[in-house]
Backbone as JSON, one array per atom type, in Angstrom:
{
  "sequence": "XXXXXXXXXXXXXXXXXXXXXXXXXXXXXXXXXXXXXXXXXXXXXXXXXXXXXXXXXXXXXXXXXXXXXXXXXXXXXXXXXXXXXX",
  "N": [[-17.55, 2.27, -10.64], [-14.1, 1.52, -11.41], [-13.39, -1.83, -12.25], [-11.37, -3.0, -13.81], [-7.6, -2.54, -15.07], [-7.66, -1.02, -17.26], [-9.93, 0.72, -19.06], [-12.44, -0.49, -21.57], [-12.76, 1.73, -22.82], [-10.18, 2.93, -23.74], [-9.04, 1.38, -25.93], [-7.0, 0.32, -27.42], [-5.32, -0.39, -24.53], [-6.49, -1.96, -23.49], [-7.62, -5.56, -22.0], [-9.79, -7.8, -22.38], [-9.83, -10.33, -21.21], [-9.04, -10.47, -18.68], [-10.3, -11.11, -15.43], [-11.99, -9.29, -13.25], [-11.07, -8.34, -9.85], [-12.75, -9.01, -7.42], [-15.0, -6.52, -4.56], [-13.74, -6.57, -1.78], [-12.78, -5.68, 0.63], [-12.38, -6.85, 3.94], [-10.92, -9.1, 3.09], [-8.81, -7.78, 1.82], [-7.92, -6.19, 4.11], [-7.08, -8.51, 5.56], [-4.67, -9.75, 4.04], [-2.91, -7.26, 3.95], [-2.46, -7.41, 6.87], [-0.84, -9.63, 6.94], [1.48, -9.17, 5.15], [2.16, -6.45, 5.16], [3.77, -4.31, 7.47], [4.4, -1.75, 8.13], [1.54, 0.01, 7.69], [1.61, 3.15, 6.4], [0.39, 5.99, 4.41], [1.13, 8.51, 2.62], [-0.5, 10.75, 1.04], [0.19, 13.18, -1.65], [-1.37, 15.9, -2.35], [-2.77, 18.28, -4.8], [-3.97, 21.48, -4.78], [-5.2, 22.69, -7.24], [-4.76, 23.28, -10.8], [-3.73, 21.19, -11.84], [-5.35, 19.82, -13.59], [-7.07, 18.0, -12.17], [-10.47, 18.15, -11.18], [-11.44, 18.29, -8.47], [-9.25, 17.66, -6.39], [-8.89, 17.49, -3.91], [-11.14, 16.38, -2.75], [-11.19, 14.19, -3.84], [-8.84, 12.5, -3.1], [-9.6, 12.26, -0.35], [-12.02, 10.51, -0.84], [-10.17, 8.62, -1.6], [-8.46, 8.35, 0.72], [-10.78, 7.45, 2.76], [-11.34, 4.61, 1.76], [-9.17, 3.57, 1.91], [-8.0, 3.4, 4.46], [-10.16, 2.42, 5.11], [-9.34, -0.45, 4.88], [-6.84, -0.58, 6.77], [-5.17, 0.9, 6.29], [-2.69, 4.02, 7.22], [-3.43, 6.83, 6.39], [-2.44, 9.91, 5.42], [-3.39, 12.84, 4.03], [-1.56, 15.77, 2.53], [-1.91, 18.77, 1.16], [-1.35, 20.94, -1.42], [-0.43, 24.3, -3.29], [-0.26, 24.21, -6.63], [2.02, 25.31, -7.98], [4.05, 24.69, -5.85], [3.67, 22.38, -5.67], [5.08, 21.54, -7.6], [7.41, 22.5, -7.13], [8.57, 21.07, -4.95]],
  "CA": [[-16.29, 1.82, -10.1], [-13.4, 0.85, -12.69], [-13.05, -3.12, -12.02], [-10.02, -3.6, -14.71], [-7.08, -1.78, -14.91], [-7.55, -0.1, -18.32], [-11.03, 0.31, -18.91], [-12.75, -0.36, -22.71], [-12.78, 2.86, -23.7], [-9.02, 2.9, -24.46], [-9.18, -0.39, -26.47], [-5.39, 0.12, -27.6], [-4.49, -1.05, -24.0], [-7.86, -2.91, -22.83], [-8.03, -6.49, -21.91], [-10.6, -8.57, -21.69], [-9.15, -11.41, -20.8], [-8.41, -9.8, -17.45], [-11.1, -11.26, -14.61], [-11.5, -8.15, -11.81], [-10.76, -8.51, -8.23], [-14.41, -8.37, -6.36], [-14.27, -5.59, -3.82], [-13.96, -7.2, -0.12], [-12.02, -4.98, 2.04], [-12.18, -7.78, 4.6], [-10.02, -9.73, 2.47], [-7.74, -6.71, 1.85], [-7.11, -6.03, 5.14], [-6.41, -9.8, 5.95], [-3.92, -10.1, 3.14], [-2.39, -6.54, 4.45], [-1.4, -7.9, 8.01], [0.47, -10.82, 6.86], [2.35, -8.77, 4.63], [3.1, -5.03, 5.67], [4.43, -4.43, 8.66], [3.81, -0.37, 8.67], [0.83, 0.74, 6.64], [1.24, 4.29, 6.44], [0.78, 6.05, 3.05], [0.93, 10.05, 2.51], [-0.81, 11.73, -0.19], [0.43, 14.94, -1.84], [-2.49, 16.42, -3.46], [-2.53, 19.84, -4.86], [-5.39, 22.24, -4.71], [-5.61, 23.0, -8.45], [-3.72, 23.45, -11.79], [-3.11, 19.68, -12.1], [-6.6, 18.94, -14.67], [-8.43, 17.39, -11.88], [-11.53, 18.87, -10.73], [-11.88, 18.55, -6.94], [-8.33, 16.7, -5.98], [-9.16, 17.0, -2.46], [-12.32, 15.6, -2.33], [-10.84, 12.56, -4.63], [-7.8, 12.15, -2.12], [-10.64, 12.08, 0.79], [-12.1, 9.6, -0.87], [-9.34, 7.41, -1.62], [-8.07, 8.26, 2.35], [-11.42, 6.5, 3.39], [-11.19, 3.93, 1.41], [-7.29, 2.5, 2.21], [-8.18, 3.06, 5.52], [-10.91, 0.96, 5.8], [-8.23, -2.11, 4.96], [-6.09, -0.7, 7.45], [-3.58, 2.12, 6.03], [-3.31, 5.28, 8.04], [-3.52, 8.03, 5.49], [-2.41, 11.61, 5.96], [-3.36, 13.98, 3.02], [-1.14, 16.78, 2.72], [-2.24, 19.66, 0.46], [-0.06, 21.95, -1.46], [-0.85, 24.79, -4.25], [-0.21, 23.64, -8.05], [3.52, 25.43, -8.13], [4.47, 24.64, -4.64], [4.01, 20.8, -5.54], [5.92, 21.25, -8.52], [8.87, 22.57, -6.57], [8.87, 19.47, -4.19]],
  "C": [[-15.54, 1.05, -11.18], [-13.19, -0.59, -11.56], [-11.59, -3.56, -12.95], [-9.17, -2.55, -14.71], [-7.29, -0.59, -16.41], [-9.32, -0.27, -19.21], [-11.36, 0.65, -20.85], [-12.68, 0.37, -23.46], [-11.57, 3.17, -24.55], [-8.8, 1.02, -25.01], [-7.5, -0.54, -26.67], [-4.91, -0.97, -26.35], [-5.49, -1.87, -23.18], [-7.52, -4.3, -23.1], [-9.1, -7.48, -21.68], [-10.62, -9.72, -21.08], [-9.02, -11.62, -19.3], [-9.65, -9.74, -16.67], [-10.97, -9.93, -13.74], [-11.7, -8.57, -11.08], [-12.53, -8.28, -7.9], [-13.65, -7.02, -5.45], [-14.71, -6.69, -2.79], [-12.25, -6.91, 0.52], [-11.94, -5.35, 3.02], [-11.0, -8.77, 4.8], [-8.56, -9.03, 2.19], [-6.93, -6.4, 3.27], [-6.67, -7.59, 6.04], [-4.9, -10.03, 5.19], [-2.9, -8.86, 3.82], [-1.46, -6.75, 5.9], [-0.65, -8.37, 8.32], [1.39, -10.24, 5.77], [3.21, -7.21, 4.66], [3.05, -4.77, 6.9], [3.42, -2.34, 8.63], [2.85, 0.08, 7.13], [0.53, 2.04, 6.52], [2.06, 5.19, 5.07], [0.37, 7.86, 3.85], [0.61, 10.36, 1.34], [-0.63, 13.42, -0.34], [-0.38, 15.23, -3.17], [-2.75, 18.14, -3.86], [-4.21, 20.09, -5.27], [-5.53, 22.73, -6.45], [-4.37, 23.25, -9.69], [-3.34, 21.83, -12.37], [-4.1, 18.94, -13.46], [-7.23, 18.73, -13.82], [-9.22, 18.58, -11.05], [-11.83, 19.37, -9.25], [-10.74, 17.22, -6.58], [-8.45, 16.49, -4.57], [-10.2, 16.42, -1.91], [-12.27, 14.31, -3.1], [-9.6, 12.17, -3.63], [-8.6, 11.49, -1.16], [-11.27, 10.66, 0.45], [-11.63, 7.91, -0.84], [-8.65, 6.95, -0.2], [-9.22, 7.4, 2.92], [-11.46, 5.08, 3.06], [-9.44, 3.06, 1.72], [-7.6, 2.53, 3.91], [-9.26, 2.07, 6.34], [-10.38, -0.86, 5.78], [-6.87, -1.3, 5.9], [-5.14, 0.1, 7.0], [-3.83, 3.45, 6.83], [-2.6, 6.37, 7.23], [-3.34, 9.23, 5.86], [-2.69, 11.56, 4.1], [-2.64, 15.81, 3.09], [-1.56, 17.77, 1.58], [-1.21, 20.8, -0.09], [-1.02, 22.96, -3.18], [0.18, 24.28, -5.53], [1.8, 23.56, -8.0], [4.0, 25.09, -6.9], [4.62, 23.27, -4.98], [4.55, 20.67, -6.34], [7.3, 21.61, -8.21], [9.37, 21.32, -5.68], [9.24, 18.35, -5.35]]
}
């Protein structure tokens, strides 16, 4: 799990300086109530052509994950050129 935003390997834009967040999705979705009103995110993930390997089973993941602090996730799916026309 990356903890920093730009992780060592690219040293150019690496900090170390830069404490990471713990995870506590407890805390996330406390901080979430007192500040967004509607938590509902949409992901447009395409089925291939993009570089990544398995985008829908990395969407899936990231859909369980926001939803366990409370966002209600749709994943919409689209082929490579179809999401490049949107």
């Amino acid at each position: 799990m990356l903890q920093v935003p730009t992780p060592p390997a690219f040293a150019w834009a690496y900090n170390n300086s830069l404490s990471p967040y713990p995870y506590d999705p407890a805390k996330a979705k406390s901080l979430l109530k007192k500040l967004v009103t509607n938590a509902k995110l949409t992901f447009y993930v395409t089925q291939g052509g993009s570089g990544m390997l398995d985008p829908v089973a990395m969407g899936t993941a990231i859909q369980a994950d926001l939803s366990a602090v409370g966002f209600d996730v749709e994943i919409k799916t689209f082929e490579w050129n179809t999401f490049l026309e949107k």
